[in-house]
C-alpha positions as a printed Julia matrix, in Angstrom:
692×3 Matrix{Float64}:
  33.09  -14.56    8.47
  31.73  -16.01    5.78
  30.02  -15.12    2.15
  26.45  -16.72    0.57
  25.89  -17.25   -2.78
  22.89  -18.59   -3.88
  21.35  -18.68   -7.29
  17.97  -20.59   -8.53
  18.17  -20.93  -12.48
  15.25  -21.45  -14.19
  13.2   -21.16  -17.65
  11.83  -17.45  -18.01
   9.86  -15.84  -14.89
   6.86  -14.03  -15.92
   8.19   -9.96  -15.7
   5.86   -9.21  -13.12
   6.25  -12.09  -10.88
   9.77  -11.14  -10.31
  10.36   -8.06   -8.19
   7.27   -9.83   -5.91
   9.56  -12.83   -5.82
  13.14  -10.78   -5.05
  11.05   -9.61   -1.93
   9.94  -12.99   -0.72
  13.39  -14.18   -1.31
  14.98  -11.98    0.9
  12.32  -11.88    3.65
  12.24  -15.68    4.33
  16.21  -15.42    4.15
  16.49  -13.2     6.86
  13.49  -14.97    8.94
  16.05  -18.41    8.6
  19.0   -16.02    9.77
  17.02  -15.45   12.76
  15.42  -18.88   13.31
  18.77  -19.88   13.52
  20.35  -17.64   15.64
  22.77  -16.19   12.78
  23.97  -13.0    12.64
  24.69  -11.3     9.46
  27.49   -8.79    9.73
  27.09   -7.6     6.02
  24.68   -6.53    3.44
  21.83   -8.91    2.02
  21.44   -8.1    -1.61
  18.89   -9.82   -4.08
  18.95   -9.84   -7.86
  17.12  -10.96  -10.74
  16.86  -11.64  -14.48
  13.82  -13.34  -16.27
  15.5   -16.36  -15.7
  17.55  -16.38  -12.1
  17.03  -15.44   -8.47
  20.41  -14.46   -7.03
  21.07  -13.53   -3.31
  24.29  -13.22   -1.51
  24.92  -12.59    2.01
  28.26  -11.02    3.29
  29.79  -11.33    6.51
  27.72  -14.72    7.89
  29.07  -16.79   10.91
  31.54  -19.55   10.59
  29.23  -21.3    13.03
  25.95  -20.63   15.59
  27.12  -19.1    19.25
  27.03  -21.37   21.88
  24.24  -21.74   23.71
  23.88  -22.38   27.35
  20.63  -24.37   28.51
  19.49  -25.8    31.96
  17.76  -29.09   32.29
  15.54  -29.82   34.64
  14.86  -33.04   36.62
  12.56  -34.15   39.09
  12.02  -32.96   42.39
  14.53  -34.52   45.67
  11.92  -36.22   47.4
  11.23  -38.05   44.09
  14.88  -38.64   42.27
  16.16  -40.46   46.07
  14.49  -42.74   48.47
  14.89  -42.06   52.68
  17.84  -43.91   52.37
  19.33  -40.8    49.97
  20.17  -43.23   46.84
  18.77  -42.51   43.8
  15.44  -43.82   42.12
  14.93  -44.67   38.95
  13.95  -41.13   38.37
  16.84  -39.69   39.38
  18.61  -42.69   37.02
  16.35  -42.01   34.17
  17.05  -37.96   34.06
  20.69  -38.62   34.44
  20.8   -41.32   31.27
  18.46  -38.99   29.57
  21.09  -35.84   30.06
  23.82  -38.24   29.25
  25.6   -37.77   32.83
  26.31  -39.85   36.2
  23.84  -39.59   38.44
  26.5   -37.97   41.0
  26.73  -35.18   38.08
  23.5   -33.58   38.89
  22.97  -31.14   40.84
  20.16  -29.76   42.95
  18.06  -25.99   42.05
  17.23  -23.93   44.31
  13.59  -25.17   43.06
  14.3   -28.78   45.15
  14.39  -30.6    41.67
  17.56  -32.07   39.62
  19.21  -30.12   37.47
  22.3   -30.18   34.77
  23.46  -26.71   33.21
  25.47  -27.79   29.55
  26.9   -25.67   27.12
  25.69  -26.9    23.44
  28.46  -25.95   20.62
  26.63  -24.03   18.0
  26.55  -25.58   14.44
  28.54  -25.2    11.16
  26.65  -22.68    9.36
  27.5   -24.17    5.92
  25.18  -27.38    7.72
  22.68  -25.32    8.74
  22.01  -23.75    5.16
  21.94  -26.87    3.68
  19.18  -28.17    5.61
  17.22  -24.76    4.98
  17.79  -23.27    1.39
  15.58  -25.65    0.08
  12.59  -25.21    1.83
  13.24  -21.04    1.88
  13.67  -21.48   -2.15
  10.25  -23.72   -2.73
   8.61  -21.06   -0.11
   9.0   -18.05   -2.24
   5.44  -17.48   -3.25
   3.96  -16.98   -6.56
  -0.01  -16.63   -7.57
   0.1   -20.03   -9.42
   3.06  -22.5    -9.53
   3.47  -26.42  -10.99
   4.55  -29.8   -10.72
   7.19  -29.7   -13.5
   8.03  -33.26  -12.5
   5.08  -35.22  -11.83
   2.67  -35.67   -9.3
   4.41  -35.45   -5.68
   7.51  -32.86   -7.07
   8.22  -29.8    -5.51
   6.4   -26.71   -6.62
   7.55  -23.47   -8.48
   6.59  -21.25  -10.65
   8.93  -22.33  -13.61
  11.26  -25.48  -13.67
  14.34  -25.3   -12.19
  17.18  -25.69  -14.41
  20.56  -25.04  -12.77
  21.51  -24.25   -8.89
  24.51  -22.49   -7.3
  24.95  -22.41   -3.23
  28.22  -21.84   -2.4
  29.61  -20.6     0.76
  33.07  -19.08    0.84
  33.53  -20.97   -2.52
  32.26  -24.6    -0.95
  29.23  -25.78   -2.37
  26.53  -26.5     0.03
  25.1   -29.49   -0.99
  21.4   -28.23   -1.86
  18.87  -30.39   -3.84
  15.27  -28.43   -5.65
  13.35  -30.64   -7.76
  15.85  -32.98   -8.94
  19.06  -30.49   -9.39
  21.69  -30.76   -7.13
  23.57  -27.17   -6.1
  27.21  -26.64   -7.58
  29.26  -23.69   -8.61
  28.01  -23.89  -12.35
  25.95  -20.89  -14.11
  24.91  -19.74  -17.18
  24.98  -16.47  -19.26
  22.64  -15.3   -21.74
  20.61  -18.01  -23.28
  21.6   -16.54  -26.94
  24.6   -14.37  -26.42
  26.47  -16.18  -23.43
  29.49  -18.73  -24.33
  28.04  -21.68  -22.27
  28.57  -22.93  -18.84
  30.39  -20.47  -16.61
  32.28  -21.56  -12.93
  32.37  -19.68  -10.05
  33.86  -19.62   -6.83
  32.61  -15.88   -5.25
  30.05  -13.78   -5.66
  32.61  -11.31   -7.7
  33.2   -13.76   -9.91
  29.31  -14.75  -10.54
  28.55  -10.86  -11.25
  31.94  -10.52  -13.87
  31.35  -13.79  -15.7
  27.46  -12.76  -15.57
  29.09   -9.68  -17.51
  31.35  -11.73  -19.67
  28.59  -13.59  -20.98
  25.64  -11.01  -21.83
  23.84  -10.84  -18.17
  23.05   -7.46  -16.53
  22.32   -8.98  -12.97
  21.19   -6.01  -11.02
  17.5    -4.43  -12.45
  19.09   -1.05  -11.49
  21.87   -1.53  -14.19
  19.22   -3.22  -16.79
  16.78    0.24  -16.26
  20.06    2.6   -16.67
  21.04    1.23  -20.05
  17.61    0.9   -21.35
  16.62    4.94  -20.77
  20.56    6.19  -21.25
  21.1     3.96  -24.87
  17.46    4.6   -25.65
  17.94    8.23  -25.51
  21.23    8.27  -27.13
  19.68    6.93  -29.93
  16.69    9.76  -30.89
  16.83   12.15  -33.22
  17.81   15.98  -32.27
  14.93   17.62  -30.07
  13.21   14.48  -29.63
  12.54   13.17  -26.21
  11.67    9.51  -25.01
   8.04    9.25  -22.89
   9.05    7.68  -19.96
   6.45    5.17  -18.72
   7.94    3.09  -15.41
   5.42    0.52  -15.49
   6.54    0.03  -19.06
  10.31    0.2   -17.61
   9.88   -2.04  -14.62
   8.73   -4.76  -17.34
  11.32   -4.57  -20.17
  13.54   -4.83  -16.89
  12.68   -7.69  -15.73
  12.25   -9.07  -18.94
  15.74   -8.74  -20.48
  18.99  -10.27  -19.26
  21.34   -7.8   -21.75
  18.59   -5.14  -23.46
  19.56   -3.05  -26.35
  16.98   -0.14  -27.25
  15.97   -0.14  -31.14
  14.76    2.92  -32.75
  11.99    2.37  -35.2
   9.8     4.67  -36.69
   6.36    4.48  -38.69
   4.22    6.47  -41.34
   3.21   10.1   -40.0
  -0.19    9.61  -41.34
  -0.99    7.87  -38.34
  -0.22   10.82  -36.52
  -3.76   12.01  -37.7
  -5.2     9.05  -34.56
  -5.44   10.63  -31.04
  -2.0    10.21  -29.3
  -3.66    8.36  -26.26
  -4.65    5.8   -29.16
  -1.48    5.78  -30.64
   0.47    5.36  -27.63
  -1.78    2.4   -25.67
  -1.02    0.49  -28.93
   2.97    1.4   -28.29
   2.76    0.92  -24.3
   0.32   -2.24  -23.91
   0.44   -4.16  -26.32
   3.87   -3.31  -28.3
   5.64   -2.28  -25.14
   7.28    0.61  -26.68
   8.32    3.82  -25.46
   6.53    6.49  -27.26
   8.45    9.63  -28.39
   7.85   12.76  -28.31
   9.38   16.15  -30.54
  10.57   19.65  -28.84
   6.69   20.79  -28.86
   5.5    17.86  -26.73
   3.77   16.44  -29.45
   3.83   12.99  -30.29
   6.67   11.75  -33.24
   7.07    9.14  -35.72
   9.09    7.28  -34.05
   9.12    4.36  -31.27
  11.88    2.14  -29.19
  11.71   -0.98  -28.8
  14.34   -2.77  -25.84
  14.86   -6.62  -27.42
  16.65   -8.49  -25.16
  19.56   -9.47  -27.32
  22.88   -7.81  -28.32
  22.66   -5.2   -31.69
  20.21   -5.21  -34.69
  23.18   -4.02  -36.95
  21.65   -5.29  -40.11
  17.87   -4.14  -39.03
  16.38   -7.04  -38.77
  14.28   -6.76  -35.49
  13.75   -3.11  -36.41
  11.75   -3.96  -39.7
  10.16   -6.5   -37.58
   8.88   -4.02  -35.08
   8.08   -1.91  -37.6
   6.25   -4.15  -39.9
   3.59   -5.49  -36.42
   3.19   -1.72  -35.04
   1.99   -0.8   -38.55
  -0.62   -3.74  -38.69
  -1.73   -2.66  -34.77
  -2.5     0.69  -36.03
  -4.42    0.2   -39.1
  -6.71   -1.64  -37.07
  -7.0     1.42  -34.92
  -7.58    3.8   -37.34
  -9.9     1.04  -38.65
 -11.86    0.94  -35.48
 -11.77    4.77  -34.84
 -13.26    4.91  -38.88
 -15.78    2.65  -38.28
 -16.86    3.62  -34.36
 -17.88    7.14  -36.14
 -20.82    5.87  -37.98
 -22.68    5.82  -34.51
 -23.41    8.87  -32.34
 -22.45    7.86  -28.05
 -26.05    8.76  -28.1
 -27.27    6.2   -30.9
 -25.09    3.58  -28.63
 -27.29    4.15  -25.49
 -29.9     1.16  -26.45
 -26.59   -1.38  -26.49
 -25.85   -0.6   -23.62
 -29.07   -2.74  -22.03
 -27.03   -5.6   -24.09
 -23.91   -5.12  -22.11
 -23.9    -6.72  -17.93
 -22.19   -4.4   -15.54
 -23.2    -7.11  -12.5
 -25.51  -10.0   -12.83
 -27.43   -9.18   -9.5
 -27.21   -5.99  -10.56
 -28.02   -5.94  -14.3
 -26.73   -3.96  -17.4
 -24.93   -0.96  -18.09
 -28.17    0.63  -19.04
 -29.3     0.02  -15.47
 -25.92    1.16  -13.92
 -26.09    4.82  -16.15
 -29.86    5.08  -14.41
 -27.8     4.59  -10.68
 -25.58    6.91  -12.04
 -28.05    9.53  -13.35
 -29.46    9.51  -10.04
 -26.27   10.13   -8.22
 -25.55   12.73   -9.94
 -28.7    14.4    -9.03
 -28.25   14.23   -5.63
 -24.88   15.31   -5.92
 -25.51   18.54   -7.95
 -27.67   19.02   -5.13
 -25.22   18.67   -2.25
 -22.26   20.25   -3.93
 -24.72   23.35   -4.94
 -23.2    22.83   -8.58
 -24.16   25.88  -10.78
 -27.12   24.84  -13.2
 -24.81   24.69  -16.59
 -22.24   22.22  -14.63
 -24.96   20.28  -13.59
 -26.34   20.0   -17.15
 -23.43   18.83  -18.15
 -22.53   16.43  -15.47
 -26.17   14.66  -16.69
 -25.31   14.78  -20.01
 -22.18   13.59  -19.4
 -23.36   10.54  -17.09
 -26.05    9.39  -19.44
 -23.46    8.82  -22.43
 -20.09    7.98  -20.1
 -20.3     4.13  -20.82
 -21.2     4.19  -24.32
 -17.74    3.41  -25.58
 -17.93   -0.05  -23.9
 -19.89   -1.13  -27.17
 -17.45    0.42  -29.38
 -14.69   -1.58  -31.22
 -11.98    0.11  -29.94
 -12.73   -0.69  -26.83
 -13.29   -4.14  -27.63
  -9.62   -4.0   -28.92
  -8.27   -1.67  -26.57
 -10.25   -2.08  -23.23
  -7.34    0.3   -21.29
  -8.88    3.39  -23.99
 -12.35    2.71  -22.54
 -13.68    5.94  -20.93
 -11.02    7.91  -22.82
 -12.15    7.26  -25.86
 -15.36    8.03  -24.57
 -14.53   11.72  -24.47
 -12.42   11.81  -27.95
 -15.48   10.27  -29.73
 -17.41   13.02  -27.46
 -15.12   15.96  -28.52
 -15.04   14.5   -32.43
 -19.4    14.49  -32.17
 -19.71   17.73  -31.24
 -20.38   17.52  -27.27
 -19.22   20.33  -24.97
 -15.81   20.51  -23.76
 -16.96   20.54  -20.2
 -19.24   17.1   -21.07
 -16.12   15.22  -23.35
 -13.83   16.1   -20.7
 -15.75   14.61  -17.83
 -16.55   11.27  -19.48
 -12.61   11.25  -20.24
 -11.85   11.7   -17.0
 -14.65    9.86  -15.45
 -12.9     6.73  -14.44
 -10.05    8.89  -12.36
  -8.62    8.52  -10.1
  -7.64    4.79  -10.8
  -5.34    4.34   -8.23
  -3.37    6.37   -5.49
  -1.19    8.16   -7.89
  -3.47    8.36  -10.72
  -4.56   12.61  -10.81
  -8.11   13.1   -10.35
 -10.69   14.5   -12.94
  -9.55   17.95  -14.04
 -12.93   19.71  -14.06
 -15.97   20.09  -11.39
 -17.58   18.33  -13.76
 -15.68   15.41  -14.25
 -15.35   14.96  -10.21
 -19.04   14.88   -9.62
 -19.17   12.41  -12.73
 -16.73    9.93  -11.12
 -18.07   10.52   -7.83
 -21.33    9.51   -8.93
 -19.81    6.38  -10.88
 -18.05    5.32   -7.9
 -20.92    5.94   -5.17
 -23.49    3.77   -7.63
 -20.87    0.94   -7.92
 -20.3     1.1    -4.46
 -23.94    1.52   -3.18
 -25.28   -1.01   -5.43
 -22.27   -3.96   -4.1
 -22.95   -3.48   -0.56
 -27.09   -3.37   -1.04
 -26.51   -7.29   -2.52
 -24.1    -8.15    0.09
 -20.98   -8.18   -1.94
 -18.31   -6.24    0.26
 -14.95   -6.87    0.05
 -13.1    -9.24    2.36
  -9.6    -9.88    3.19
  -9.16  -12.25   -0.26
 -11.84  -11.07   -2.57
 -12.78   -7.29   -3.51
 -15.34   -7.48   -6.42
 -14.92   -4.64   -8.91
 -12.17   -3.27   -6.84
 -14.32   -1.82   -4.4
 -11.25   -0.4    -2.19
  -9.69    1.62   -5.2
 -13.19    2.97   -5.89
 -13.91    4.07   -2.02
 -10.26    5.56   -2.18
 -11.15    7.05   -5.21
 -14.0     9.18   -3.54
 -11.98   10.32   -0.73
  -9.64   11.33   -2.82
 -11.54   13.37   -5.15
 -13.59   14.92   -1.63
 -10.7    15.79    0.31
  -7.95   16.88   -2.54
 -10.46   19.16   -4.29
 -12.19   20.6    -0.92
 -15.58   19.06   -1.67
 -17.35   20.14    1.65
 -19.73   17.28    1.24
 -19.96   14.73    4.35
 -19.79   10.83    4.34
 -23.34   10.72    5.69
 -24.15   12.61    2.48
 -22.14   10.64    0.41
 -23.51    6.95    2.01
 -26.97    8.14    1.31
 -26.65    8.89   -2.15
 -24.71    5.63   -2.82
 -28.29    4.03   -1.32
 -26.63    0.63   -0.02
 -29.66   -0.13    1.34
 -29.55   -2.36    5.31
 -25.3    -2.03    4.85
 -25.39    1.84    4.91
 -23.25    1.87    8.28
 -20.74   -0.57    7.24
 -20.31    1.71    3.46
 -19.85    4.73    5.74
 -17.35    2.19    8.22
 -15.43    1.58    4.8
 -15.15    4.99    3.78
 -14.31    6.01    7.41
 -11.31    2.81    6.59
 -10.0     4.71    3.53
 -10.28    8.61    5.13
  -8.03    7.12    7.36
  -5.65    5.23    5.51
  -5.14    8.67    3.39
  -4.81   10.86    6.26
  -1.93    8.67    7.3
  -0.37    7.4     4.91
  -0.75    9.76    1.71
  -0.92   12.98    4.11
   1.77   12.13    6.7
  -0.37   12.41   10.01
   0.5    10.47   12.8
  -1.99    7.21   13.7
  -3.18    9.14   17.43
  -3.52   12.17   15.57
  -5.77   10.72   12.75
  -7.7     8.94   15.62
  -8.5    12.51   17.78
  -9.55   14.28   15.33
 -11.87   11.63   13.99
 -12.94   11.19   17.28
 -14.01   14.31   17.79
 -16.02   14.3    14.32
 -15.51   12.14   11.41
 -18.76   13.69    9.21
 -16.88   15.94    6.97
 -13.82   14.63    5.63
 -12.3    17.99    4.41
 -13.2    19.36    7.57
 -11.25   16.47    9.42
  -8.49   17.26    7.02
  -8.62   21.06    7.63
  -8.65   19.73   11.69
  -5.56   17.16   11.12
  -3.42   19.53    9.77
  -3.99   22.71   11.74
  -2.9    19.67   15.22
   0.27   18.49   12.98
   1.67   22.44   12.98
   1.08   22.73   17.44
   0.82   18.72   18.31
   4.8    18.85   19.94
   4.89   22.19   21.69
   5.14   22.01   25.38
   1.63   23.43   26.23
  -0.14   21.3    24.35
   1.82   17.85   25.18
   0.99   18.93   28.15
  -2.7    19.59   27.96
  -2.89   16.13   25.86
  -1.79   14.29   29.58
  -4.08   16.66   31.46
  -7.08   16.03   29.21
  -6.27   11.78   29.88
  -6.49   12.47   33.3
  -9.59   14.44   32.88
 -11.31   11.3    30.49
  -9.64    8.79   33.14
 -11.14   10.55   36.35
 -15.22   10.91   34.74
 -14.77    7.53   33.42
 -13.95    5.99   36.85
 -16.32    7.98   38.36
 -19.36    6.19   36.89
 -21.19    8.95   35.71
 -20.19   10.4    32.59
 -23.22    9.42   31.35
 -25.7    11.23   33.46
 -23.48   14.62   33.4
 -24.77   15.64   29.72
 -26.65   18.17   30.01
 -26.22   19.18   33.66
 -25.67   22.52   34.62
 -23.0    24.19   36.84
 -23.38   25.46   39.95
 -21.17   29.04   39.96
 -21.65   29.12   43.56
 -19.98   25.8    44.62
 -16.87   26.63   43.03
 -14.17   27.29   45.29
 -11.83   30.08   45.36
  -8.52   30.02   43.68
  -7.92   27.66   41.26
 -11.26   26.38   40.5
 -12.55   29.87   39.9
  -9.59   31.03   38.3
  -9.51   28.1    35.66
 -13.48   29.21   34.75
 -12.7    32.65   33.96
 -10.2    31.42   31.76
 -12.19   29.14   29.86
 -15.03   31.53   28.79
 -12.8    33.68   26.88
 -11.24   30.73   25.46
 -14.51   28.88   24.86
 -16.0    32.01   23.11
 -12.86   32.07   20.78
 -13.06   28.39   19.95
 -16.62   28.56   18.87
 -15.64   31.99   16.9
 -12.79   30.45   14.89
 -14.5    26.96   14.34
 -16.91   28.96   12.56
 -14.02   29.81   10.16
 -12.08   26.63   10.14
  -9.51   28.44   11.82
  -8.55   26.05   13.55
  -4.53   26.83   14.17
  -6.16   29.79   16.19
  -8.8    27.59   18.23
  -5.59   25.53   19.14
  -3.45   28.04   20.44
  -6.21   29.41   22.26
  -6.73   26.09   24.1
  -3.12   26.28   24.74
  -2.95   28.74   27.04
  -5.3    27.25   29.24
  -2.13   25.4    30.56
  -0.93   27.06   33.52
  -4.8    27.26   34.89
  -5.84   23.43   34.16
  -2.17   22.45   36.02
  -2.95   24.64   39.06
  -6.1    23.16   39.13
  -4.86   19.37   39.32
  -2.7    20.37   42.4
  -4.8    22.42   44.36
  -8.31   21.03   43.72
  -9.66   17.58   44.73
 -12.15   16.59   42.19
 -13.67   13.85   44.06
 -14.47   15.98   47.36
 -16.12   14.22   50.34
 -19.19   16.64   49.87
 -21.5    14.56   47.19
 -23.04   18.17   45.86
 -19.51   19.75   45.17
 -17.94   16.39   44.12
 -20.83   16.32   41.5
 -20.33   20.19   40.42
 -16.64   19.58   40.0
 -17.66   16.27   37.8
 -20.02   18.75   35.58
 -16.98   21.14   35.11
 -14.45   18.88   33.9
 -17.18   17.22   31.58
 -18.29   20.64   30.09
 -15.06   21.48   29.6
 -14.34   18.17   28.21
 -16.91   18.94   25.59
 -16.02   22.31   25.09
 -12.43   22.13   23.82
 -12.46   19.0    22.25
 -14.16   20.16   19.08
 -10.97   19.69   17.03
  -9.43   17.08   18.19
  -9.71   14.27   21.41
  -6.48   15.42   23.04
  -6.73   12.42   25.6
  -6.49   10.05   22.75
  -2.87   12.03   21.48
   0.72   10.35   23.0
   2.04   13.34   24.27
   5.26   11.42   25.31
   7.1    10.65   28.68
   8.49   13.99   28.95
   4.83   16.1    28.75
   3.44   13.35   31.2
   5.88   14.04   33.74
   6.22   17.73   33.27
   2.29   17.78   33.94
């Protein structure tokens, strides 16, 4: 067996190209292990540093398997005359297969044929005709020509390239570099060119000369020499977008402790620390209170700051960055939110759809209608209007114009410094939650119906014009903000329903496919945020999708009984039913009918009707209460009289009036317990199917 090494070298990778680019690297690796039949008998491991991709591969084949393959010729009356010699068919096959004639042999099809064994290939050949096409493949959103018109793509050039295999090179060329066992350290701190002849060696004279290879090591000794280095009862914000970043951005990062005036400490900490995060890409710290300190690291990507030189530096730029904040939040003060509404007709939201004066009128309206549905208490709803009509007056403000990740929460601290309500600063802080699927949602009643409304308007007002998102393009992130409602319906218990919700968005002729989209993201977060299984998310929708927190309520109380016998069970039973009215052609025409008590028959049909009533009646009585682990178990018992019905009872009878009756039943019962969920559409599994 043998071990990969492959490294691409290159001038810095943009931070959050990287981990995007370790994945590709690895996938297309394995796809060329299997497009050419190698096995790997060890682990597949990727790294990366702002400038190298690194993957090694333990335990590949010396060589493909043989392969066995049967070539065929044609037929016998063609490949020999009536004399029995052969024809320059049977000549041409045999030159082509690079035998004698008298090798061939004849199928049991009639026709020619040659089995051959073909030796597999050296595996160090085989990589060296595909590393450089898996390499240029990795993808990136935008790569170049670094060498003229014609060159291979990437995303930065290529500077230095290792492929060895068991210590031999494999003779790999990308953009003009040939492959070799040469690589380099840290541009600054490394000692110059470093050989290698096994993956060991590449990670310890990596080491030797200033690299961290693995992003797991790099995000260790940032938070472990970061902490070591704060003050008694202080305690480092942790931000892992910030982490992932300063990972992928450093070869060998040391954390520097800085600090700045406490005056500044007198700005709002969300100001204070989207200055350290976004645009510093500091780690904010905090004291034993939970209260923002003086005090900042910064991770440079070098080896110590012993004389404080990089400190000062730090120091010196986050001081500019927040006298313009405290400049901004001075000067924003001199205008009320509500003195900012007129700008706001100055400021586009959408061209088709016109300014952000225009968008708070959508919004003001939503929120009507919402107050409405929700039956929000009359001081709520006052607020929630309030808060609407001045919720995207911070766009005009300078801070935002500095600081565009503040807007909305600035919003609400230049509400709470004004003089608004709590309940009315709060909800314009929150009003752009939840941002994305791990963002928390707006803490209030308030706040939800203010997003809700937000999100609806944006929505409603992009499908009216046509603008819906398609498989490349999503305008104003239309997905995050339809996610973003269910979200905020379903985690809070909003008992509102998508019909509801599609109306007061008003999208106009594309109403059904808004609902369709919503219906798209229910889903989604019913599997894949709450755990449900795909058949499971389909019954219950199938048996009503209107009101998502009742299809929640529905989802879960299946998940607890979905694998006990009776039910697995039932689930086959209820197929059959759906299978049997289906092929009956007349499912259609049976809504509605009524049953006739008196062509029942005795025994099993009868017995399986008295057992439903009770059952029915106790469906209908917990539904009522969204009890709906109750309604389940009741339907559960029904069990042992729906199986003695399938093997005593022929539902499609020779007499046309009882063969119709029994039709009637099964529908009615159909209808009847399938209020929670569509059992027939649940996989019950082979062992329920063949117990029933």
């Amino acid at each position: 067996m043998s071990d990969l090494l492959l490294e691409v070298g290159t001038e810095e990778i943009p931070a959050r190209l990287v981990p995007g680019a370790m994945r590709d690297l690895e996938k297309r690796f394995r796809s060329a292990l299997r497009e050419l039949d190698l096995e790997c008998g060890g682990q597949i491991s990727v790294d990366a540093t702002p400038r190298r991709l690194a993957l090694v591969a333990e335990g590949l084949p010396d060589r493909q398997r043989d392969r066995s393959e049967t070539l065929t010729g044609p037929s016998k009356q063609i490949a020999f005359d009536a004399d029995g010699n052969p024809t320059r068919a049977a000549v041409g096959f045999a030159r082509k297969a690079g035998v004698a004639v008298e090798e061939l042999e004849l199928g049991d099809d009639g026709k020619l044929a040659l089995q051959r064994t073909i030796a597999g290939q050296r595996t160090h050949d085989l990589l060296a005709r595909v590393l450089p096409d898996m390499v240029l493949g990795v993808r990136f959103p935008r790569s170049m020509h670094w060498m003229g018109k014609g060159s291979p793509r990437f995303i930065r050039p290529i500077r230095w390239l290792v492929a060895l295999l068991d210590g031999n090179v494999v003779p790999v060329e990308l953009a003009g570099v040939r492959s070799g066992n040469i690589t380099w350290g840290h541009r600054r701190l490394g000692a110059g060119p470093i050989t290698v002849n096994s993956a060991e060696e590449y990670r310890s004279g990596l080491r030797a000369n200033a690299v961290l290879l693995s992003a797991e090591s790099r995000a260790s000794k940032i938070v472990a020499d970061a902490e070591a280095l704060l003050p008694a009862g202080c305690k480092l914000r942790r931000n892992e977008r910030l982490l992932q970043t300063l990972v992928f951005e450093t070869e060998h990062p040391t954390a520097i402790l800085g600090s700045f005036d406490e005056s500044y400490l007198d700005l709002p900490e969300e100001v204070l620390e989207t200055v350290m995060l976004v645009h510093q890409k500091y780690f904010a710290v905090e004291d034993s209170s939970g209260a923002m300190a003086n005090r900042f690291v910064a991770i440079a990507n070098s080896g110590s700051d012993a004389d404080g030189v990089i400190r000062r530096g730090h120091e010196r730029v986050l001081r500019a960055r927040f006298n313009d904040a405290r400049f901004f939040w001075e000067f924003d003060q001199r205008s009320t939110l509500s003195d900012r509404l007129e700008e706001l007709k100055a400021v586009t939201f959408q061209a088709s759809l016109g300014s952000y004066w225009s968008k708070t009128e959508s919004n003001l309206e939503a929120v009507a209608h919402l107050n409405e549905a929700l039956s929000v208490d009359a001081s709520d709803a006052t607020s929630a209007l309030r808060a609407v009509r001045l919720a995207k007056t911070d766009l005009t403000t300078e801070m935002v114009g500095e600081f565009p990740e503040l807007q909305g929460k600035i919003g609400g601290l230049y509400a709470v410094a004004q003089g608004e309500s709590p309940e009315v600063a709060d909800a314009i802080y929150d009003h752009y939650l939840p941002a994305g699927s791990s963002d928390p949602i707006p803490r209030s009643l308030v706040g939800r119906v203010v997003s809700l409304a937000d999100k609806l308007a944006t929505l409603g007002g992009m499908f009216r014009i046509g603008l819906m998102p398609t498989g490349s393009r999503d305008p104003l992130a239309l997905r995050r903000a339809a996610f973003g409602v269910i979200r905020i319906v379903v985690e809070t218990s909003l008992a509102v329903s998508l019909d509801r919700l599609v109306e007061i968005a008003s999208a106009g002729e594309n109403a059904p496919k808004l609902r369709d989209f919503f219906l798209d993201r229910l889903r989604f977060w019913l599997q894949d945020v709450d755990g449900h299984a795909a058949d499971s998310v389909q019954a219950v929708l199938a048996a009503s999708d209107t009101v998502p927190v009742d299809v929640l309520a529905r989802a879960r109380a299946l998940a607890e009984v979905r694998h006990t016998p009776d039910l697995e069970a039932l689930a086959v039973s209820f197929k059959r039913i759906r299978n049997i009215l289906e092929q009956s052609g007349t499912a259609g025409s049976l809504d509605g009918a009524k049953l006739d008590l008196a062509l029942l028959e005795g025994g099993a049909e009868m017995d399986l009707h008295a057992s439903l009533q009770p059952v029915a009646a106790k469906i209908a009585e917990c539904n009522a209460e969204r009890d709906y682990g109750t309604s389940l178990r009741a339907i559960a018992t029904l069990r042992p009289a729906l199986d003695r019905y399938f093997d005593d009872v022929l539902v499609m009878a020779e007499d046309e009036a009882v063969r119709r009756n029994r039709l009637v039943f099964l529908a009615s019962m159909l209808r009847a317990l399938s209020t929670i969920a569509d059992f027939s559409l649940i996989d019950a599994g082979p062992a329920a199917a063949q117990s029933s």
